[in-house]
TIMI-2910 file (N, C-alpha, C, CB; in pm, 1 decimal, decimal comma, always signed):
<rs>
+----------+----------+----------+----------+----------+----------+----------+----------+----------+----------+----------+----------+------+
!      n_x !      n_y !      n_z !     ca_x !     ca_y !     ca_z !      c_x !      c_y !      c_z !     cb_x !     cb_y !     cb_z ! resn !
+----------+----------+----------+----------+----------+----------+----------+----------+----------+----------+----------+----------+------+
! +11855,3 !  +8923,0 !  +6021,9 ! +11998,8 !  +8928,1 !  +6006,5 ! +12056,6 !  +9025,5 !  +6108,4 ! +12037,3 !  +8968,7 !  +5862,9 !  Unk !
! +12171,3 !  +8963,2 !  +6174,7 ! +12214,4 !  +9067,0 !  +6284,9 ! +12322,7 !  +9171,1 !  +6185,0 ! +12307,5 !  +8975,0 !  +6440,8 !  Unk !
! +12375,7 !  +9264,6 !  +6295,3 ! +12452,1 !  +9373,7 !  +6236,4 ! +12588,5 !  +9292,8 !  +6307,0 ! +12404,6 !  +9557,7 !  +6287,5 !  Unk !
! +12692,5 !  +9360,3 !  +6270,5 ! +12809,7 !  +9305,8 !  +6295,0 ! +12849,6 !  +9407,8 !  +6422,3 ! +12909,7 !  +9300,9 !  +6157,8 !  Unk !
! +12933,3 !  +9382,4 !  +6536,2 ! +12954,7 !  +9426,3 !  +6637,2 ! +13087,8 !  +9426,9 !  +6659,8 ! +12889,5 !  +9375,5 !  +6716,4 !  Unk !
! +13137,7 !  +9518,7 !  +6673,3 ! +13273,8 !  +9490,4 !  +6738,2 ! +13382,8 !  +9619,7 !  +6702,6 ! +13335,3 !  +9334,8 !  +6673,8 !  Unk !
! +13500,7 !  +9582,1 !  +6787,5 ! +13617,1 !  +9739,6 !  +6719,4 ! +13793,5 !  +9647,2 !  +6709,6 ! +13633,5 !  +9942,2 !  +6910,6 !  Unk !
! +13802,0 !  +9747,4 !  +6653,8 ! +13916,4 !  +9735,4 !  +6607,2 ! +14009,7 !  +9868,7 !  +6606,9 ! +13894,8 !  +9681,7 !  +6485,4 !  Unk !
! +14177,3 !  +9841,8 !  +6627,4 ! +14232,7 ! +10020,0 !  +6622,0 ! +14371,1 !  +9990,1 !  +6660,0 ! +14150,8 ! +10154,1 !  +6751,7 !  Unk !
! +14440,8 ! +10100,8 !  +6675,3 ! +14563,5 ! +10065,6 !  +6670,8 ! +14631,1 ! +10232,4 !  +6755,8 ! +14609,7 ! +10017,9 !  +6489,1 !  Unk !
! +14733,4 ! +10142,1 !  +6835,7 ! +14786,8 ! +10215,9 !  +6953,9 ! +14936,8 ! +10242,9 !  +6937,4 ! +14761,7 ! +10134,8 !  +7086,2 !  Unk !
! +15026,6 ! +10363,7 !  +6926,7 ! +15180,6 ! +10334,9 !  +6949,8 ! +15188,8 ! +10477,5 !  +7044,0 ! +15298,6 ! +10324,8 !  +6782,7 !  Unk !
! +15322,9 ! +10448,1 !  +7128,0 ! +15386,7 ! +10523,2 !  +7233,7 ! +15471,5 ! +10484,7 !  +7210,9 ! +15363,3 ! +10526,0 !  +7357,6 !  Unk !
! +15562,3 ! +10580,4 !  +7347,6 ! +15734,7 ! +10561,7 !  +7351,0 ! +15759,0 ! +10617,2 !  +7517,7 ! +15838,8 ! +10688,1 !  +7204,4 !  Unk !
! +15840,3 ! +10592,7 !  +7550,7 ! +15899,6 ! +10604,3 !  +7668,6 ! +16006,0 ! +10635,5 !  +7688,7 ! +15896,0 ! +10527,8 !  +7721,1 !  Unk !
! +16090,2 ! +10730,7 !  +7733,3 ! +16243,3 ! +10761,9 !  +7697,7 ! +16285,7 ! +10811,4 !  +7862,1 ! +16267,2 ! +10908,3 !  +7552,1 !  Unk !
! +16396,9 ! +10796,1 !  +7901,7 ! +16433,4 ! +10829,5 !  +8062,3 ! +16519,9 ! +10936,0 !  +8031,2 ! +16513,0 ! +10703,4 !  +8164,7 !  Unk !
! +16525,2 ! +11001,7 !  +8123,4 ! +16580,5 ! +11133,1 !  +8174,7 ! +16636,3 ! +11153,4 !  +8245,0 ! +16534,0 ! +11202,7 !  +8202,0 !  Unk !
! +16779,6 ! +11102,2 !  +8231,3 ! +16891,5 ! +11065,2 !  +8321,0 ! +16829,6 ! +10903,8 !  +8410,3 ! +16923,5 ! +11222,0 !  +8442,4 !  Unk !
! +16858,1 ! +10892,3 !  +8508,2 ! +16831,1 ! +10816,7 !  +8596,2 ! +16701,8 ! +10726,2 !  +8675,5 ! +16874,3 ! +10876,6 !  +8646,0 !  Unk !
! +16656,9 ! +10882,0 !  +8687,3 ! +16539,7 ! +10858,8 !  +8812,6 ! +16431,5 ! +10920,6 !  +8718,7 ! +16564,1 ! +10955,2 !  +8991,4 !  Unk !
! +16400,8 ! +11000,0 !  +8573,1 ! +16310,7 ! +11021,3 !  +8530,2 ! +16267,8 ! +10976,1 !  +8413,0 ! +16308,7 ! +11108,6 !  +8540,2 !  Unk !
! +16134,2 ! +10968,7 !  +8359,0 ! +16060,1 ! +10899,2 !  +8244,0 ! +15974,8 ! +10967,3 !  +8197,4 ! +15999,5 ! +10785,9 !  +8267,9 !  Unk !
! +15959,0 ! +10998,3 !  +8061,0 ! +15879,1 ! +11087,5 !  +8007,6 ! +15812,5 ! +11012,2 !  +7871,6 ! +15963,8 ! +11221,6 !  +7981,1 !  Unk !
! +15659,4 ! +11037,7 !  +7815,7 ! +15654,3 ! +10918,4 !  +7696,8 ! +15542,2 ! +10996,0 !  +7685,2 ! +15650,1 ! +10731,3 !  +7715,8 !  Unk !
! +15463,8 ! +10995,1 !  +7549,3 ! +15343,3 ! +11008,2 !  +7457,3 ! +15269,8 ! +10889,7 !  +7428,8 ! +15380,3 ! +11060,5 !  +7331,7 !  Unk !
! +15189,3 ! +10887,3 !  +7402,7 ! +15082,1 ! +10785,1 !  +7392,5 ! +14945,0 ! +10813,5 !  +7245,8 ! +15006,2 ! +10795,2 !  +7565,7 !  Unk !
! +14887,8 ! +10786,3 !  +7171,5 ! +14816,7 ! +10765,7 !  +7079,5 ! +14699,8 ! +10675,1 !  +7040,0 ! +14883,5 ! +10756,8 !  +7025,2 !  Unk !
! +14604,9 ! +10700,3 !  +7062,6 ! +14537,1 ! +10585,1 !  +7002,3 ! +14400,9 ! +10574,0 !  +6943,6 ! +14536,8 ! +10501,0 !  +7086,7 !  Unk !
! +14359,3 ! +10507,3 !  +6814,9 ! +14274,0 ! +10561,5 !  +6734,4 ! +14177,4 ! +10425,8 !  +6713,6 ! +14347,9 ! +10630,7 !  +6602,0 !  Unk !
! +14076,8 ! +10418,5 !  +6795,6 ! +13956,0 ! +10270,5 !  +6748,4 ! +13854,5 ! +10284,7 !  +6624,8 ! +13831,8 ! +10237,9 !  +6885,9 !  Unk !
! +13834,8 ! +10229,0 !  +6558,3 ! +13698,4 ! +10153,3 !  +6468,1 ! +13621,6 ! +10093,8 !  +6535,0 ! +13723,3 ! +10048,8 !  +6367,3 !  Unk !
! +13507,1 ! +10122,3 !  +6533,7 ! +13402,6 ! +10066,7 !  +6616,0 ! +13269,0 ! +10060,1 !  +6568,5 ! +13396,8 ! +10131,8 !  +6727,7 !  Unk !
! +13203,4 !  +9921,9 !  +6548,3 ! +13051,2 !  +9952,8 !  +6518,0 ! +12997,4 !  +9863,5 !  +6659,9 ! +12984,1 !  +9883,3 !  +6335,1 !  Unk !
! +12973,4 ! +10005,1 !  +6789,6 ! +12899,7 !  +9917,4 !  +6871,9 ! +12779,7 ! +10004,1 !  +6930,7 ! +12994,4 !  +9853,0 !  +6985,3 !  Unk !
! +12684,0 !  +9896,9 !  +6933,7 ! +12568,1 !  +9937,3 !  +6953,9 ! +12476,5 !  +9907,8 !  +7078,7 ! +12518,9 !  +9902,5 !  +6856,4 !  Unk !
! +12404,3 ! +10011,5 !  +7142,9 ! +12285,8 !  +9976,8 !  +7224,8 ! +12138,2 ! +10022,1 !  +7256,3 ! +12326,3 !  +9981,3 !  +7315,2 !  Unk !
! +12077,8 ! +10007,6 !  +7316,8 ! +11953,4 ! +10081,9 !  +7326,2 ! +11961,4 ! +10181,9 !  +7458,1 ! +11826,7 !  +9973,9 !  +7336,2 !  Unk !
! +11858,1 ! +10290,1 !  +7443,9 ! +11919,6 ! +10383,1 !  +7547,2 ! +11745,3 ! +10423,2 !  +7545,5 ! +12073,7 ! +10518,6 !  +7498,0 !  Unk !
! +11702,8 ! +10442,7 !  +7703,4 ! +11572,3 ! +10486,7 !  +7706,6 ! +11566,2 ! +10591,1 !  +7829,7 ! +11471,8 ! +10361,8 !  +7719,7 !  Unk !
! +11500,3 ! +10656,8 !  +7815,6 ! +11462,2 ! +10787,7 !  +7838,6 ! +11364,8 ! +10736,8 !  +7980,7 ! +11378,1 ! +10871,1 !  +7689,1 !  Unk !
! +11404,4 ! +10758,7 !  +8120,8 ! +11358,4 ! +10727,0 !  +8244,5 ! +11261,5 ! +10795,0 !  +8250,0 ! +11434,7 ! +10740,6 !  +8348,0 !  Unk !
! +11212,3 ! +10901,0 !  +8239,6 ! +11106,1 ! +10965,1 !  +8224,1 ! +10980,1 ! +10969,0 !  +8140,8 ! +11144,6 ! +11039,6 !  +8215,6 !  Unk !
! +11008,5 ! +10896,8 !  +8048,0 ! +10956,1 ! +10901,0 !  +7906,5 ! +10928,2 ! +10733,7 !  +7900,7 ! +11079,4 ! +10972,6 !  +7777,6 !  Unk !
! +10868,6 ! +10646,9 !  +7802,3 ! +10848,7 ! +10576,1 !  +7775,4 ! +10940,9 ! +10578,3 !  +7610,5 ! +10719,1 ! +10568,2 !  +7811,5 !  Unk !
! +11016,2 ! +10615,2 !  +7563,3 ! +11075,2 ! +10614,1 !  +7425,3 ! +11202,1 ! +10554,2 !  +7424,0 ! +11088,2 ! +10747,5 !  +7367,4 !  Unk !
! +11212,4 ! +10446,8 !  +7357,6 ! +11361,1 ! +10399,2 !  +7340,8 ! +11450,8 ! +10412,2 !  +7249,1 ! +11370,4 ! +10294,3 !  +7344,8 !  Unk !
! +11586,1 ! +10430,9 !  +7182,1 ! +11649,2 ! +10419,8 !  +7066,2 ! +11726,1 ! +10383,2 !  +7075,2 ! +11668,7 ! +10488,4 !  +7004,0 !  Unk !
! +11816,4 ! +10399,3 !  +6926,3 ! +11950,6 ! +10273,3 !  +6939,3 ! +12065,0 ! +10401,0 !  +6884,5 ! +11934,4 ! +10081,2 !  +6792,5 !  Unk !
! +12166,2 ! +10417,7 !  +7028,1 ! +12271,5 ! +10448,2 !  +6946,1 ! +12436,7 ! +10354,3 !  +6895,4 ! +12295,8 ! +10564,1 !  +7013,7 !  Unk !
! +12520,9 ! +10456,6 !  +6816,0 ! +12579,4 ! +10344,2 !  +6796,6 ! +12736,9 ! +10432,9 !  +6810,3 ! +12526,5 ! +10254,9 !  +6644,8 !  Unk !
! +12864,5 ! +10381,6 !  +6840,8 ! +12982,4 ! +10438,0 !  +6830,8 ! +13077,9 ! +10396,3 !  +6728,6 ! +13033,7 ! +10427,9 !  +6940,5 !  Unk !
! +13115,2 ! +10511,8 !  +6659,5 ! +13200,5 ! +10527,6 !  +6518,7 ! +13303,8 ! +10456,1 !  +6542,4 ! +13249,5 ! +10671,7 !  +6470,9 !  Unk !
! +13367,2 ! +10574,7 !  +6617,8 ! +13496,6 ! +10584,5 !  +6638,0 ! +13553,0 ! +10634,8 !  +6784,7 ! +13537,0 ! +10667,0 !  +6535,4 !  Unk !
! +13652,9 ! +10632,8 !  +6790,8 ! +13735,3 ! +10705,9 !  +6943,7 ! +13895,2 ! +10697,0 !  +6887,8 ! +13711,6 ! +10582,8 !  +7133,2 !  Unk !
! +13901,0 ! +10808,6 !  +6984,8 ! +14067,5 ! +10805,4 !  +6921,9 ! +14127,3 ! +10948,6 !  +7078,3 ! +14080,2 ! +10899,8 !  +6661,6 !  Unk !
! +14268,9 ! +10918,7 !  +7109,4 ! +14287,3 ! +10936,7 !  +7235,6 ! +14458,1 ! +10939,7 !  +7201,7 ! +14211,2 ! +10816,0 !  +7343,3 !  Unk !
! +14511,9 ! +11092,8 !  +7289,1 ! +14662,2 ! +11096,3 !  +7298,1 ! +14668,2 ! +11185,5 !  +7424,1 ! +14746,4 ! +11160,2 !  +7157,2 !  Unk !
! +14807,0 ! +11111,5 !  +7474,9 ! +14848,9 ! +11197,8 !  +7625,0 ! +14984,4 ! +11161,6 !  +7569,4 ! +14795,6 ! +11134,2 !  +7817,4 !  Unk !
! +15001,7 ! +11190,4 !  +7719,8 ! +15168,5 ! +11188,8 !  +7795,2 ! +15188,4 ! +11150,3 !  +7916,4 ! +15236,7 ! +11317,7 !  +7809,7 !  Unk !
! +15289,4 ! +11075,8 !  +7958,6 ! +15251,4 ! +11053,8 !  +8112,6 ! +15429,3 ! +11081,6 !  +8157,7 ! +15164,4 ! +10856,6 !  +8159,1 !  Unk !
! +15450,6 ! +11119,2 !  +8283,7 ! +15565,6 ! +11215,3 !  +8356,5 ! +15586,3 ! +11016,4 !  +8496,9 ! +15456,6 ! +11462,6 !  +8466,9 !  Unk !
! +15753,1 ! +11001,9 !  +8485,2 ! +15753,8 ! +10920,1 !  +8580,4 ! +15879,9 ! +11003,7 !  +8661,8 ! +15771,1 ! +10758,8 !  +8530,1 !  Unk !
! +15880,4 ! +10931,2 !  +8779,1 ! +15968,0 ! +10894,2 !  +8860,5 ! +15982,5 ! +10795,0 !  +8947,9 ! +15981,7 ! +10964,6 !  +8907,1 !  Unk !
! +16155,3 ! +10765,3 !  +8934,6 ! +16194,8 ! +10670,3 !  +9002,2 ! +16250,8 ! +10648,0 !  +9132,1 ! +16250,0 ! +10636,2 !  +8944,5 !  Unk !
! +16188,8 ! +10647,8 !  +9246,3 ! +16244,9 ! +10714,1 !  +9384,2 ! +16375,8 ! +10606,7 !  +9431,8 ! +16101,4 ! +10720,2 !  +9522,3 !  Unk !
! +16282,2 ! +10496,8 !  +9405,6 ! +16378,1 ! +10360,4 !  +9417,9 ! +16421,8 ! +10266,1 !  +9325,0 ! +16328,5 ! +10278,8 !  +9493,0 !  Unk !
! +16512,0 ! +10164,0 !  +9315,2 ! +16505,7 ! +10081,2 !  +9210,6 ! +16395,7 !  +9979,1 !  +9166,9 ! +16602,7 ! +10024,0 !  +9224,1 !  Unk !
! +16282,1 !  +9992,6 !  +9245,3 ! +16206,7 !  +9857,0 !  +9228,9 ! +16090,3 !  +9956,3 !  +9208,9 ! +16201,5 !  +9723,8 !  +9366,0 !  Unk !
! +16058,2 ! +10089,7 !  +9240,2 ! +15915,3 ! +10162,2 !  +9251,5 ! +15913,7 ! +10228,4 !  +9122,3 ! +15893,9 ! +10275,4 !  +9382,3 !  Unk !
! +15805,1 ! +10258,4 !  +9059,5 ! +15815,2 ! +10318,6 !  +8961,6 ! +15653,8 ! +10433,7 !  +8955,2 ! +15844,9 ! +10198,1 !  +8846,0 !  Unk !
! +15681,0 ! +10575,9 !  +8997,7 ! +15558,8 ! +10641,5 !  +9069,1 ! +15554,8 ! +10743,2 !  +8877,5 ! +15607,1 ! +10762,0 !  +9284,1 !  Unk !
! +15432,3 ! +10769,0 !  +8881,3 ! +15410,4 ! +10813,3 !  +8736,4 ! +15252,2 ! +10866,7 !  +8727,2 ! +15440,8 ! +10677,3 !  +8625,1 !  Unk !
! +15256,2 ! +10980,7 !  +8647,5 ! +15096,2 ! +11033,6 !  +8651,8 ! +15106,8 ! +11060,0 !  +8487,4 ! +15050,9 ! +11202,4 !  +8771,2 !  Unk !
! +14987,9 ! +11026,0 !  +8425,0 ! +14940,3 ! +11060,8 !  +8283,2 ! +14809,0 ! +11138,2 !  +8244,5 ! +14928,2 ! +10940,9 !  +8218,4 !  Unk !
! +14825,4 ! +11203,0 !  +8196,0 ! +14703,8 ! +11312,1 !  +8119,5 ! +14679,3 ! +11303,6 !  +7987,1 ! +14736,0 ! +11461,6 !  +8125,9 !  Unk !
! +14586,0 ! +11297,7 !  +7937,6 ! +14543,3 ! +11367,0 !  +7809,4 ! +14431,6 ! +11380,5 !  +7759,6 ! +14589,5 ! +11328,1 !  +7721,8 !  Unk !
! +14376,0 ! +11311,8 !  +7624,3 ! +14231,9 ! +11404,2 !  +7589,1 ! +14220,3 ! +11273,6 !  +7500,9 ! +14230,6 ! +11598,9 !  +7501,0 !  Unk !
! +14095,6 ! +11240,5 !  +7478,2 ! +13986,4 ! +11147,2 !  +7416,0 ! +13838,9 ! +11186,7 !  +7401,3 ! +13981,8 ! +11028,8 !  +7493,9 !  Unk !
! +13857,1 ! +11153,8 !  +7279,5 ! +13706,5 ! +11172,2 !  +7196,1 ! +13643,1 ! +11080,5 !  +7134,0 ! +13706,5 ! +11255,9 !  +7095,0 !  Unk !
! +13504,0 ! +11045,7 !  +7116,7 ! +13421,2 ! +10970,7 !  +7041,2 ! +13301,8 ! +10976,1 !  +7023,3 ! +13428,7 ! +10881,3 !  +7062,8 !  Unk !
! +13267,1 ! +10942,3 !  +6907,5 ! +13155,3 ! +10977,6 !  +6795,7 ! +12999,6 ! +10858,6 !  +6824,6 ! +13247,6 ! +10941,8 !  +6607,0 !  Unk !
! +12943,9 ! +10930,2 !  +6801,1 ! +12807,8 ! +10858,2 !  +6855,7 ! +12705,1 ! +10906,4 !  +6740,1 ! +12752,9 ! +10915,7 !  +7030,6 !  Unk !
! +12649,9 ! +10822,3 !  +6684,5 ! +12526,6 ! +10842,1 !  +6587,6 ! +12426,3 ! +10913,3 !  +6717,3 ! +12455,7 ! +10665,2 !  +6502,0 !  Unk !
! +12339,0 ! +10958,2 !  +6615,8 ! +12257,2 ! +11023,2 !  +6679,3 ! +12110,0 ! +10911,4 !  +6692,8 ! +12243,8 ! +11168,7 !  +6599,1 !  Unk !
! +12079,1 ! +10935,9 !  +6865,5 ! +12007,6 ! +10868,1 !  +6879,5 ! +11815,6 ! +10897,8 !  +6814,3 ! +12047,6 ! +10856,4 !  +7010,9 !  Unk !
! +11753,4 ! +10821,2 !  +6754,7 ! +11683,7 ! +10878,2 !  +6717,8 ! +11531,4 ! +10791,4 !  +6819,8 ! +11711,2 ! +10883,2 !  +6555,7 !  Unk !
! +11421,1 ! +10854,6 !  +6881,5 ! +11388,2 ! +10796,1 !  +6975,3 ! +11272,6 ! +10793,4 !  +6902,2 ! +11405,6 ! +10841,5 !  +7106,9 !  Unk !
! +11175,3 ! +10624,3 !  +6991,9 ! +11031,9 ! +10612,4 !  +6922,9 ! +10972,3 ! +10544,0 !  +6980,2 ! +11014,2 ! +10570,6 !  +6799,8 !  Unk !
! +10828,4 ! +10556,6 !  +7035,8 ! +10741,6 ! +10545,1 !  +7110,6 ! +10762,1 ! +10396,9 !  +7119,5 ! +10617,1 ! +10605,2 !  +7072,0 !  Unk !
! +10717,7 ! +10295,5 !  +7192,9 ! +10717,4 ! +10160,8 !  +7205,9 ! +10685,6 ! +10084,4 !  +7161,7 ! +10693,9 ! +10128,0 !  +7262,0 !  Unk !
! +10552,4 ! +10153,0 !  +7107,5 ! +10456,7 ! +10054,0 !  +6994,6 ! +10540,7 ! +10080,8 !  +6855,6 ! +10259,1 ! +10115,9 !  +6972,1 !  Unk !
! +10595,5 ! +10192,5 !  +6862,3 ! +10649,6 ! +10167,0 !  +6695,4 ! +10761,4 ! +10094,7 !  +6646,7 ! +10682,9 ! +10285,0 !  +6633,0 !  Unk !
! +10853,4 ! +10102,8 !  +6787,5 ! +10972,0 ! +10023,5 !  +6806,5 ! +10919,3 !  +9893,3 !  +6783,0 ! +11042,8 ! +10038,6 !  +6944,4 !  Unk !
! +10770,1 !  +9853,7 !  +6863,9 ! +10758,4 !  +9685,2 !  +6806,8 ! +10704,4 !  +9672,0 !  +6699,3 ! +10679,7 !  +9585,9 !  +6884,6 !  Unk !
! +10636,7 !  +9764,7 !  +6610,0 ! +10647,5 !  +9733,2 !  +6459,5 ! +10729,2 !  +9756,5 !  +6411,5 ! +10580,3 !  +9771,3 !  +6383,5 !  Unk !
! +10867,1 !  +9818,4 !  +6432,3 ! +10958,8 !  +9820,3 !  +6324,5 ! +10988,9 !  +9666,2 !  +6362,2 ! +11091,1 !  +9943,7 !  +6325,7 !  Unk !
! +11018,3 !  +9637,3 !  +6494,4 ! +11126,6 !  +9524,0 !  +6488,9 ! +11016,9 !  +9379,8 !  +6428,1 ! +11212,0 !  +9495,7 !  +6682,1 !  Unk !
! +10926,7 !  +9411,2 !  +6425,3 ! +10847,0 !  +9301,2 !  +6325,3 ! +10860,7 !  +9296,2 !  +6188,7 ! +10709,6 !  +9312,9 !  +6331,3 !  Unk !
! +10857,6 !  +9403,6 !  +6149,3 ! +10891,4 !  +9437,8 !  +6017,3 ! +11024,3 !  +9346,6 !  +5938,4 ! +10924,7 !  +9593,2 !  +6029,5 !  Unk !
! +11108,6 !  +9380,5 !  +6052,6 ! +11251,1 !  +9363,3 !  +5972,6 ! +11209,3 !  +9202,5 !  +5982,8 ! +11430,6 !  +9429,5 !  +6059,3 !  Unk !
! +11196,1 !  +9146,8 !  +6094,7 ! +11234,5 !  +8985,6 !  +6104,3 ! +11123,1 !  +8876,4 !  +5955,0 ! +11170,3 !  +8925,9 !  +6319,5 !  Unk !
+----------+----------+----------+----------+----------+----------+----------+----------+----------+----------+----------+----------+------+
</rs>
């Protein structure tokens, strides 16, 4: 039986001008996520599976308008996300677990 894959989340901002020629706005955004992969160790022969929770992410971004048709703009902010912890295992055991399960 497979695991289910995929995300889901939800995003709102705003944008408001500043007189004329300027634009100023916040941004938000928070994912659900069950996604998964294998991750192996180049040095090592050990592989494991991690997996991502969640992420979630807010800025701001600064515009200006030099012309009527250009629209020049820089955004910053900060994002984070959660990662199970990978737990690692020799090769041969990885192929008895995955016998096991099937």
């Amino acid at each position: 039986m497979a695991d289910a894959v995929g995300s889901a989340g939800s995003a709102a901002g705003v944008t408001t001008s500043l007189g004329q020629k300027w634009a100023i706005g916040v941004l938000a955004d928070y994912d659900f996520a069950s996604l998964k992969g294998d991750m192996t160790l180049p040095s090592f022969t050990q592989t494991g599976e991690e997996k991502n929770n969640w992420s979630w992410a807010v800025g701001g971004r600064l515009g200006y308008l030099p012309w009527d048709t250009l629209l020049v703009f820089m955004s910053g902010g900060y994002t984070q996300a959660n990662f199970e912890a990978v737990n690692f295992v020799w090769p041969m055991e990885a192929d008895l677990a995955r016998q096991r399960s099937l």
